[in-house]
Phi, psi and omega in degrees: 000311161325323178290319184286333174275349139307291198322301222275004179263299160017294191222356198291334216236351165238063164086358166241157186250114145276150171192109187284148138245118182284146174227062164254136154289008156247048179010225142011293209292342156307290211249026165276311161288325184315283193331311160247045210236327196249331203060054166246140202208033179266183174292194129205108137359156174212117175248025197319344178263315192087040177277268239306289175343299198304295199294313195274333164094040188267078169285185352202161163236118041222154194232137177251145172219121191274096164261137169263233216242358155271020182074355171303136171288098219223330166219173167185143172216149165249151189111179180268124189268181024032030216288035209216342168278163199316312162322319183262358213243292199313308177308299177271027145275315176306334161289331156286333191256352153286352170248000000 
């Protein structure tokens, strides 16, 4: 999680949205203190029945997902990313400036 509120310090100013979703089953009651227990202030979600996971085909946690500015799906990983590396900085310039 520190690497998504890098990223999300990041990009905030160029046009992209970080954005978690939680599938913790106390929903809210979880993940409103974590989020600020940590200081993070990027979005985060709350998906507690786990339809969007569902709907997205989402094993494993945590799944990254790249939409561009048409809502197309562009990228994806499963596993723990790094969004806050140069590599992962890089890509989604490359995804801005292709949309």
């Amino acid at each position: 999680m520190p690497s998504v509120q890098k990223a999300h310090e990041l990009f905030r100013e160029k046009d992209v949205v970080i954005l978690a979703i939680s599938i913790d089953g106390l929903g809210a009651r979880a993940v409103t203190p974590f989020m600020a227990e940590h200081g993070y202030s990027f979005l985060s979600l709350i998906d507690q029945t786990m339809a969007v996971a569902r709907q997205f085909g989402v094993r494993l946690v945590p799944t990254t997902y790249v939409v561009n500015r048409e809502g197309m799906i562009v990228g994806m990983g499963v596993g723990p990313v790094d969004l806050a590396s140069p590599e992962f900085a890089q890509y989604l310039e490359s995804v801005r400036s292709a949309s």
